[in-house]
Backbone bond lengths (Angstrom), bond angles and torsions (degrees), N, CA, C in turn:
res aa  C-N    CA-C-N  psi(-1)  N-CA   C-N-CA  omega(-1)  CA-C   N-CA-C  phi
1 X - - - 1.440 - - 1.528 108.07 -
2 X 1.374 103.12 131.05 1.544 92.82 -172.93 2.008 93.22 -119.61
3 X 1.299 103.95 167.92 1.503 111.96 -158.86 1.228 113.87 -133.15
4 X 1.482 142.37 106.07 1.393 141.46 -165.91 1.440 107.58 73.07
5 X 1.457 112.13 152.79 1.535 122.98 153.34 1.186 137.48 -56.80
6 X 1.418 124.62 159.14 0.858 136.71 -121.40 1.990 101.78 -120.97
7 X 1.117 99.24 -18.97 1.859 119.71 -178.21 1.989 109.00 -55.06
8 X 0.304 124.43 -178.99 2.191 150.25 -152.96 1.138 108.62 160.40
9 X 1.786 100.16 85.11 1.394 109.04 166.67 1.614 100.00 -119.90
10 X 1.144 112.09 49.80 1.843 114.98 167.38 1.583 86.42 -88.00
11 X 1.713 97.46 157.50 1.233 104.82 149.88 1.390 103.55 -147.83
12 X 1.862 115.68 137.34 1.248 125.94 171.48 1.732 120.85 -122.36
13 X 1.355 87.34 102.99 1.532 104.09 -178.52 1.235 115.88 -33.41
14 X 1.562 109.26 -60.84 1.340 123.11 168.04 1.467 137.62 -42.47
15 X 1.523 103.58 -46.86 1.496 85.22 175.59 1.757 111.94 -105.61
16 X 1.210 99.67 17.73 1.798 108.25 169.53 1.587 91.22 -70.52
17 X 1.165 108.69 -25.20 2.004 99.71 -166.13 1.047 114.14 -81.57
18 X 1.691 112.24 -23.73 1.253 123.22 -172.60 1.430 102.58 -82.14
19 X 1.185 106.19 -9.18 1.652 102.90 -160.88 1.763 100.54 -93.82
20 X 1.182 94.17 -29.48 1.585 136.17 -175.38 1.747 104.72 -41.34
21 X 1.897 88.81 -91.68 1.541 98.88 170.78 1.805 112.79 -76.98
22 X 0.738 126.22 12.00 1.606 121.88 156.43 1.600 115.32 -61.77
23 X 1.150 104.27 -40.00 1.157 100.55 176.40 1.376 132.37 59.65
24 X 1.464 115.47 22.28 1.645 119.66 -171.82 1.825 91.78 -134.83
25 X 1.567 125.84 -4.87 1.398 136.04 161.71 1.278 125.91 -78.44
26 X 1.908 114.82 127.14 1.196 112.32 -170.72 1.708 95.81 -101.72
27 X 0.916 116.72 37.71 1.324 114.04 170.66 1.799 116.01 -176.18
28 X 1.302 132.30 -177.73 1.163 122.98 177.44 1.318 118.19 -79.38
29 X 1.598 114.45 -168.88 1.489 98.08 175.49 1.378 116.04 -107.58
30 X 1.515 120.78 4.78 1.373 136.78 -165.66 2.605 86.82 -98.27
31 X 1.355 85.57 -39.66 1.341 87.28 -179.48 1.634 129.79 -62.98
32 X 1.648 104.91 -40.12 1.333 134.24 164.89 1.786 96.35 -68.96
33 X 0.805 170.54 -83.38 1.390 165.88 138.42 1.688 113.42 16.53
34 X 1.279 102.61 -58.26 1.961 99.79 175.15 1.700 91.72 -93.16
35 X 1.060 143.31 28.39 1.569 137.57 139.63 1.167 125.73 -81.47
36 X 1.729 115.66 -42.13 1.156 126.02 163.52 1.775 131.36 -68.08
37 X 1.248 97.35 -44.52 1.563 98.05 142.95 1.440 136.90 3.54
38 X 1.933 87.35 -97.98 1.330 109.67 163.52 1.395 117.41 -45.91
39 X 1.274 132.50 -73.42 1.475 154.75 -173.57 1.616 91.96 -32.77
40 X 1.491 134.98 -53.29 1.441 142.73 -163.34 1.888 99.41 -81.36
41 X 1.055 104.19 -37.59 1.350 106.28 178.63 1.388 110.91 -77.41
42 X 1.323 126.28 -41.03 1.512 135.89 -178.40 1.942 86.13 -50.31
43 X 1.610 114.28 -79.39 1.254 125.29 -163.50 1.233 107.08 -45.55
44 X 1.561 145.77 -34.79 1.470 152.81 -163.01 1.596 86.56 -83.80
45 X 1.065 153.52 -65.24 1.370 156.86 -137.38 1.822 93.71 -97.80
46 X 1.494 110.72 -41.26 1.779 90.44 -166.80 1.707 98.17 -85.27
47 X 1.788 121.52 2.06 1.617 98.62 -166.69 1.596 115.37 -93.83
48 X 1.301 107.74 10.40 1.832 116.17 -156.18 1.268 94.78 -89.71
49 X 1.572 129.41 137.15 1.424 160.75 -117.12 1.818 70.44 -118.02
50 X 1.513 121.00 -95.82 1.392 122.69 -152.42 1.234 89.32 -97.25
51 X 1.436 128.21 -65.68 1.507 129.92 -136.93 2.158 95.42 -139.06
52 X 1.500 108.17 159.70 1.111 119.76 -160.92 1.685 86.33 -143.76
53 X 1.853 125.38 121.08 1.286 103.97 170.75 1.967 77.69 -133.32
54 X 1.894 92.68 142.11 1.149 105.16 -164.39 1.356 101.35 -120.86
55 X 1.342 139.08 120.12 1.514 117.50 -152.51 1.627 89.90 -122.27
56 X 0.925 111.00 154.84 2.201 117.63 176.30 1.405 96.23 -160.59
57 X 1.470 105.12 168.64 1.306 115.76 -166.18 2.046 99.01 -84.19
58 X 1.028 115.30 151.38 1.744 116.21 -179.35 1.589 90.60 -58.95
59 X 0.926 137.00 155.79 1.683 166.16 110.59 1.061 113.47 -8.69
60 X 1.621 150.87 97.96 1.351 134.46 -169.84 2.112 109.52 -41.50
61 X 1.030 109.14 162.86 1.218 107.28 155.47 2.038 104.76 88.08
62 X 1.261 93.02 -35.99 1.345 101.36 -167.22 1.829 120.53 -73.48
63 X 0.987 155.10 97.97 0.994 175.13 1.11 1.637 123.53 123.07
64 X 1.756 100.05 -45.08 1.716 103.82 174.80 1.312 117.65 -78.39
65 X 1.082 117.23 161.58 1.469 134.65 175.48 1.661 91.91 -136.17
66 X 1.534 92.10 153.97 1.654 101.12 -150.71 1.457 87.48 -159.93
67 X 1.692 108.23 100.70 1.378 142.19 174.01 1.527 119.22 -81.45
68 X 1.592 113.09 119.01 1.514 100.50 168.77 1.869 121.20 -68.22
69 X 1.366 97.10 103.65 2.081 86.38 175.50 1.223 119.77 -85.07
């Protein structure tokens, strides 16, 4: 069972800089952060034996409900 979404929408000025002048990063550190994300969410969804239930809050606005048949 996995719990909340899956998004990294922080952003830290600060240690993007660090990530910045380090200079050994092929990407930022706000970027490396919504990579890992994904990567944790990929692994939560591919490890479930029969069934995977992934629960998040509805989306304002949104209306469907969406049944396994």
């Amino acid at each position: 069972m996995l719990c909340g979404d899956c998004v990294y929408e922080a952003q830290h000025d600060l240690r993007n800089a660090v990530y910045a002048r380090a200079g050994i990063f092929s990407q930022s550190y706000d970027q490396a952060c919504q990579d890992e994300a994904a990567r944790l969410a990929y692994v939560g969804v591919t490890r479930g034996m029969r069934r995977v239930f992934w629960c998040v809050d509805k989306p304002k606005g949104v209306n469907t409900v969406f049944k396994n048949g």
